[in-house]
C-alpha angles and dihedrals in degrees: 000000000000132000111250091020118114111245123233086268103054086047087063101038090051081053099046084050098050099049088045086046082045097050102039095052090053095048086042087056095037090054091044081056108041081048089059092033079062098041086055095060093038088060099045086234113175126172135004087352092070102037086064096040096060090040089055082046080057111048096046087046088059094038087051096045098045084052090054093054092047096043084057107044094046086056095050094049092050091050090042076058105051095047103247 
């Protein structure tokens, strides 16, 4: 194979990271929302309250889960780097 080129086997371990990185940062959202979700009925919030409340959920789901993907993926290519 060429110099500089990714062999068969780092093809498969940047896909492998990429799915887990995938699937842990929409677990990670699904579970910051289902935490305010919860919050929301705890709380016999009806209304607007709630509405906010789950949109907030939302947002920080999406915020948390964006930060895990790219947690993952910047390890792994510091690690790719570093030959490990």
């Amino acid at each position: 194979m060429d110099m500089g080129r990714e062999s068969r086997w780092e093809k498969d371990a940047m896909t492998v990271e990429i799915v887990y990185a995938l699937v842990t940062a929409a677990v990670l959202a699904g579970v910051t929302f289902a935490v305010a979700w919860i919050l929301a009925l705890a709380l016999d919030l009806s209304g607007s309250a709630e509405r906010h409340v789950l949109a907030g959920g939302a947002l920080l789901g999406g915020v948390t889960g964006v930060w895990r993907l790219v947690r993952v993926l910047l390890r792994f290519d510091k690690q790719r780097r570093l030959g490990h």
